[in-house]
N, C-alpha and C positions, 0 to 999 in steps of 0.2 A: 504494500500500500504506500503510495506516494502524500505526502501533504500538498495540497492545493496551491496555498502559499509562499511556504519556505521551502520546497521540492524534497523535504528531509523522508527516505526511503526506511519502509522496515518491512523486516519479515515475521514478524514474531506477532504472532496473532493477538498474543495475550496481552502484549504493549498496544497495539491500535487497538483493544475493546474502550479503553481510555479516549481514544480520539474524537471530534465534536463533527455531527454530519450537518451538513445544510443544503437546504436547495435555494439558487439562486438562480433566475430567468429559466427556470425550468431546467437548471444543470445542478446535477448532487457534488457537490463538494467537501472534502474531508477536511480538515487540520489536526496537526498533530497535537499534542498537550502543551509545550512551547507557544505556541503561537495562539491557540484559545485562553490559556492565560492571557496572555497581554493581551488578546482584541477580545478581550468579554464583555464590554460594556459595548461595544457595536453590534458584536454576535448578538445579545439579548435585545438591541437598539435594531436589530432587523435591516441593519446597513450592510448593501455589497460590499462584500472585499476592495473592492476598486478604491472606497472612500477610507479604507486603513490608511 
């Protein structure tokens, strides 16, 4: 699984059960736990990635 934003790759299933899914313009997007920390007030704020 790749994160959306920071392109950070992992294979380990158990690591991305952690990870934050979203769909934006109709495309599922992941992030990894890195990067949903720091945008969680836009994640919850319903802002595209774009405006990170």
């Amino acid at each position: 699984m790749t994160c959306d934003f920071c392109g950070r790759q992992s294979e380990d299933e158990a690591e991305t059960l952690a990870w934050t899914t979203s769909v934006e313009n109709g495309r599922r997007r992941t992030y990894c736990t890195e990067c949903s920390r720091t945008h969680l007030r836009a994640i919850e704020g319903k802002l595209d990635s774009t405006w990170w």
